[in-house]
N, C-alpha and C positions, 0 to 999 in steps of 0.2 A: 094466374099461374096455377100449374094442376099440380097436384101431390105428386111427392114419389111414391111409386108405386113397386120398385123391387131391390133388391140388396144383392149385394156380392156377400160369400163366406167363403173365408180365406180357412179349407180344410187340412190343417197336420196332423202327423201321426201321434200325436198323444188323443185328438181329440174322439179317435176310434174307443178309447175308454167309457165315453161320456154314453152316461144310459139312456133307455127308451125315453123317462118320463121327465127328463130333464129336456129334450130334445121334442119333446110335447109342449113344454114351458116355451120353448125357445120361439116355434111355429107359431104358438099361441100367439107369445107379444109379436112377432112380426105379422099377421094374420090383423092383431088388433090394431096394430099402426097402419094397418090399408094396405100391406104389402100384398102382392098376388106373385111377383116374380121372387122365383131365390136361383143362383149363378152359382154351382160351387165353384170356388176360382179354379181348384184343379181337382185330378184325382189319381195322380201319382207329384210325389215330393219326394226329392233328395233318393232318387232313386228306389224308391217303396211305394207299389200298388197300397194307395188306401182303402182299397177295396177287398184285399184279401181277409179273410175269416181273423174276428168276426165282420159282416161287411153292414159296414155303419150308413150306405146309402140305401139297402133297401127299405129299412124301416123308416130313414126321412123322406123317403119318395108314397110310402105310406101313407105319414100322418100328413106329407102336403098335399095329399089326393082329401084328405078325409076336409080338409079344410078348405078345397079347391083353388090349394094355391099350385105351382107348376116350377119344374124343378129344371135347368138347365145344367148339363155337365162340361167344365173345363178339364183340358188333358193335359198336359205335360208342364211339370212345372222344374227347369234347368236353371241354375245359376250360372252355369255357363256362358248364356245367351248374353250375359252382358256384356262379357269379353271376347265371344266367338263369333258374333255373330260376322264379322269378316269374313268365316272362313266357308267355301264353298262345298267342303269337303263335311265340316260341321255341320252346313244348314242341309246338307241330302242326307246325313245319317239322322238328324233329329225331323225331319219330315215322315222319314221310312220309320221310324220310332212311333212317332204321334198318331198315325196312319193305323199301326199296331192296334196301340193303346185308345185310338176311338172303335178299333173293331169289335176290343173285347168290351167296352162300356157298353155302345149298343146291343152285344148281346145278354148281358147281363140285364140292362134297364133298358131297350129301348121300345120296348113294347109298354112299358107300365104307362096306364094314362096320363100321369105326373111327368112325364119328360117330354120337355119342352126345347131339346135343340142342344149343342155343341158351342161351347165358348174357347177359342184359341188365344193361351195363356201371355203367349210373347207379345210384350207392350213397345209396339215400335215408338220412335219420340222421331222427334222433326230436327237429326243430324245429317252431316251435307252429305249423303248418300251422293257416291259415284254411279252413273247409269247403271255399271256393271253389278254394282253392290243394289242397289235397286234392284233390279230385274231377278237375283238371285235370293232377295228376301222374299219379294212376288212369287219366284217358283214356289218356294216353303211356305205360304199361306195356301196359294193357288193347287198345291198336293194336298193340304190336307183338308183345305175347303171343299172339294171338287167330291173328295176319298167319303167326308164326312155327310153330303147331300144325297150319295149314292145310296151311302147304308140306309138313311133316312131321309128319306123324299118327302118336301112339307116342312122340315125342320130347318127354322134357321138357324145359322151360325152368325156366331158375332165376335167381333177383334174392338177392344179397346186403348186404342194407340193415344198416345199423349204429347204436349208442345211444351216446351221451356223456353221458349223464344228466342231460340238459336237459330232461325231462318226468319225471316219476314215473311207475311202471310200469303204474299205474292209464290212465293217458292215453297212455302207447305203446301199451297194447293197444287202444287203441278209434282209434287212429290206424292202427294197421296193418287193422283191421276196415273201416275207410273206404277204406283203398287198394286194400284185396284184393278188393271186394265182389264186383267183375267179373270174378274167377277169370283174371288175368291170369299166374298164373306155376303151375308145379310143384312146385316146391321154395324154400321160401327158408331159404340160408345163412344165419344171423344171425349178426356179427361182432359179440366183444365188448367191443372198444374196449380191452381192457387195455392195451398199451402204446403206443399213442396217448396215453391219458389217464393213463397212470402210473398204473394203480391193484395193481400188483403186488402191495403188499402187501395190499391190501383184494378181494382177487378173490370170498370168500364172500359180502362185505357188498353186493359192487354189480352183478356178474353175475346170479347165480342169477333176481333177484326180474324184471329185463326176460325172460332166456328162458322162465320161468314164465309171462311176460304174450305173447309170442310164441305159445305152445303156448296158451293161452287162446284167441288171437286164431282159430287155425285150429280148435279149436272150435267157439269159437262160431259160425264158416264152418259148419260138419258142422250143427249144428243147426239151421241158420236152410236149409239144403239140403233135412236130412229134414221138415221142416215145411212146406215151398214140394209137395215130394214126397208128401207125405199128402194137401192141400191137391189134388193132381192128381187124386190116384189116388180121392178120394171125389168130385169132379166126373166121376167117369167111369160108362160104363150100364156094369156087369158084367153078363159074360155070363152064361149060367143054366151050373151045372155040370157038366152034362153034354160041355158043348162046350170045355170049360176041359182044357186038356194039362197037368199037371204037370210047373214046370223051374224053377230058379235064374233068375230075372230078373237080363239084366245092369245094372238098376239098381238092384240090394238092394244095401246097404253091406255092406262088407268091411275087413277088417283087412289087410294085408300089412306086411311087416318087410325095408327092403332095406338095403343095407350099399354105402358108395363114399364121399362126401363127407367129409373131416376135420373133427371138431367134431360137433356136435348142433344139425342145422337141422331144418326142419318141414317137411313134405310134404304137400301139398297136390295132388289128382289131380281134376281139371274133366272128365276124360272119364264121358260117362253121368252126370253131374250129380253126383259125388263128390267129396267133400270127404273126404281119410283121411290124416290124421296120424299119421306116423310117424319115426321117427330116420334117420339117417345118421352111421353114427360106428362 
């Protein structure tokens, strides 16, 4: 089993106080514990840009460059979303909002060599979403993944959704299949609810069988890709072969293997029409 290698920081507005050389300390011990990734979970809370003066992320985007560790930013952090998220009229103002609020991050950091990509703070869980409730949570990822790739082309994004065992793993996976259809993120963390739900003693019985249906899910992504992609590539006139260059298309699937997130998420890569699962762990 491989170390974790990166942490979430859950950033509020008191901890815009906290000075440079404490936040040296902070870097340091995460640096010494093997960390390379840091996630700030957001960078607006309870409706306050954390970033306004003084702005507490340049100088940690700083010292994480000096230690070559890489800094990820999350955007919008709503308490709302637990009891709004129903509403359709909620999830199109809070998409046009995030959409905002990743334009101005990027342009504040997105050039510094330390940023590392867009984290989208709504933690979906595995509730019996109606198709229609579905489809309208996938728009409000699928805006602000799409909004978030643009600014920065290269950078993934990532959603960290979680299970309580409210569906069977049979119906988590064809719910995450409905949410992702639109290749709205990079990566998804998948949280396993363990000590939320007390299942400490039960971790073999009630984990394994959801990240098994997770890893299905971005599958079946990969396949429903290279089918749309055969589907292309025989409606097309080939050229006679003469005139044909031999090269690696950069839209053939690939495998890669990258290493940074704590835990075992999916990987999911939309650029050139790929789908490729792989670990983080």
């Amino acid at each position: 089993m491989k170390p974790i290698e990166g942490t979430f920081l859950q950033f509020w507005w008191s901890m815009r106080d906290v000075g440079s050389k404490r936040w040296e300390r902070e870097v340091n011990a995460m640096h010494t514990a093997g960390l390379h990734t840091m996630i700030l979970q957001w960078t607006q809370a309870e409706g306050k840009n954390l970033f306004e003066p003084p702005d507490p992320f340049a100088q940690l985007l700083d010292i994480a460059h000096r230690r070559k560790m890489r800094v990820v930013f999350g955007l919008r952090h709503d308490e709302r979303w637990w009891h709004e998220w129903g509403s359709a009229v909620y999830l199109r103002e809070e998409a046009k909002q995030s959409v905002t609020l990743a334009r101005e991050v990027f342009l504040r950091y997105g050039k510094h060599p330390a940023f590392a990509g867009s984290y989208i703070p709504y933690e979906i869980w595995d509730a019996p979403f109606t198709e229609t409730q579905a489809a309208q949570i996938g728009e409000l990822l699928a805006t602000i993944g799409h909004a978030c790739r643009q600014m920065a082309p290269g950078k993934p994004v990532l959603l960290a959704p979680f299970f309580a065992g409210l569906l069977p793993p049979e119906r988590f996976e064809q719910l995450r299949l409905s949410l992702l259809k639109e290749r709205p993120v990079d990566v998804v963390a998948l949280q396993d609810g363990v000590g939320a739900r007390g299942w400490d003693e039960e971790i073999e019985k009630r984990v394994p069988p959801y990240f098994s249906a997770m890893q299905s899910a971005c599958r079946g992504l990969v396949d429903r890709t290279r089918r749309a992609f055969a589907q292309f590539a025989q409606s097309q006139v080939m050229p006679s072969p003469a005139s044909v260059t031999t090269r690696r298309s950069s839209l053939a699937p690939s495998t890669r293997t990258r290493t940074g997130l704590g835990g075992s998420v999916s990987r999911i890569t939309p650029l050139s029409n790929r789908f490729l699962p792989s670990t983080y762990t």
